[in-house]
N, C-alpha and C positions, 0 to 999 in steps of 0.2 A: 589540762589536756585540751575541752574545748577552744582554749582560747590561740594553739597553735594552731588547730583544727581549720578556725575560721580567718583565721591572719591571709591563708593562702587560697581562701574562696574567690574566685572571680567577680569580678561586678555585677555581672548578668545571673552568677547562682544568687548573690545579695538578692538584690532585685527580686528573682524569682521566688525565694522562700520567702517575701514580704508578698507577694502574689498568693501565696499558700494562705499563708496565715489574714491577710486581707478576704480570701473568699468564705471564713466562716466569723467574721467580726466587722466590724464599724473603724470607721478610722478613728474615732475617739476611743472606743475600746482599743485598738490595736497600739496606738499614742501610750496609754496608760498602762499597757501591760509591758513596751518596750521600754518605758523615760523617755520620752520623744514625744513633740509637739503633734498636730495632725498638722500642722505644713510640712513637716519631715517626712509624716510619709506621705503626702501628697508630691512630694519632689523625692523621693523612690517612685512612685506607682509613674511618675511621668521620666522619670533617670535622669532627674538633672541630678541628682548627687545619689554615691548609694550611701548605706548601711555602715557605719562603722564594725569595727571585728565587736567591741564592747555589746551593741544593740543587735548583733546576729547571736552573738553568745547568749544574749537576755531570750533573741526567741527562737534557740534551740532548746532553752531551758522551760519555755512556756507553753510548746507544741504539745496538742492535744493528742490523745494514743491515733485517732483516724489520721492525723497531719503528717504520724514519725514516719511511717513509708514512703511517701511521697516528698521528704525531704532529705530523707537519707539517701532514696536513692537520685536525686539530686545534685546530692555531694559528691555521691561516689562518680557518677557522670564530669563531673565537673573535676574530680580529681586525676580520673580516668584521661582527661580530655589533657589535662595538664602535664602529662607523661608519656603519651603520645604523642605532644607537640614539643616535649623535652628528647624524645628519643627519636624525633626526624630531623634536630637539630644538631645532636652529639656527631661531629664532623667525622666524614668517610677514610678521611686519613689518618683518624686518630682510634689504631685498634683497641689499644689498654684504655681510654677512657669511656669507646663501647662497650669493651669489656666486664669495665670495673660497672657502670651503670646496668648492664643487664646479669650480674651476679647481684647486684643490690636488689636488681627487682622479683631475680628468682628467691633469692632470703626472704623477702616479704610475704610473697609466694605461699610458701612451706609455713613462714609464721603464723600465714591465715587461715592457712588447709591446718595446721593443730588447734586451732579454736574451733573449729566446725565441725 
C-alpha cells in the first residue's frame, strides 16, 4: 500500500519529508536509516534530484511517533493539492467526465467518514 502511496508524491512532498526527518538526525544517520549515501541526501536537501518512491517508502517506515504528524499531514496536502489541480483541469465541456470524477471523490468521501 505504501508503495502506491509514495509513487504519486510530488517532488517538493519528497524533498519535504527528508527536511522532516533531516531536522532530528545527521545526514549520516539519515543516509543509513534510508540506504542512501549522504551525497544523496545532500542533493535532496539542495533538489537536484529527489527521493525515489523505494527511499520515501524506507522513511515513512522509519518516522519517529513526533515526525508521523507532520508527515502525514504532508501527504495529505500534497494529495489534496493533487486533485484540486486534477479537478480544475477536467474540461468544462466535458459533463459526464466532471461527473463521473466528482462521484469518485464523493465515494472517497463516505469511505473516509466510515473510518472516523
Amino acid at each position: 500500500m505504501v508503495e502506491k502511496l509514495v509513487h504519486w508524491l510530488s517532488k517538493e512532498a519528497r524533498y519535504r519529508i527528508v527536511e522532516v526527518l533531516m531536522s532530528t538526525r545527521s545526514e549520516r544517520e539519515l543516509a543509513k536509516d534510508l540506504g542512501v549515501t549522504s551525497t544523496a541526501i545532500y542533493k535532496y536537501l539542495e533538489r537536484k534530484t529527489h527521493p525515489s518512491d523505494t527511499t520515501i517508502a524506507r522513511a515513512l517506515k522509519i518516522l519517529n511517533e513526533y515526525e508521523k504528524e507532520r508527515v502525514y499531514k504532508l501527504v495529505a496536502d500534497d494529495i489534496i493539492s493533487a486533485i484540486e489541480e486534477l479537478l480544475n483541469n477536467v474540461p468544462q465541456d466535458s459533463p459526464q467526465l466532471r461527473r463521473y470524477v466528482l462521484d469518485r471523490l464523493e465515494y472517497m468521501l463516505k469511505k473516509f467518514n466510515k473510518l472516523t
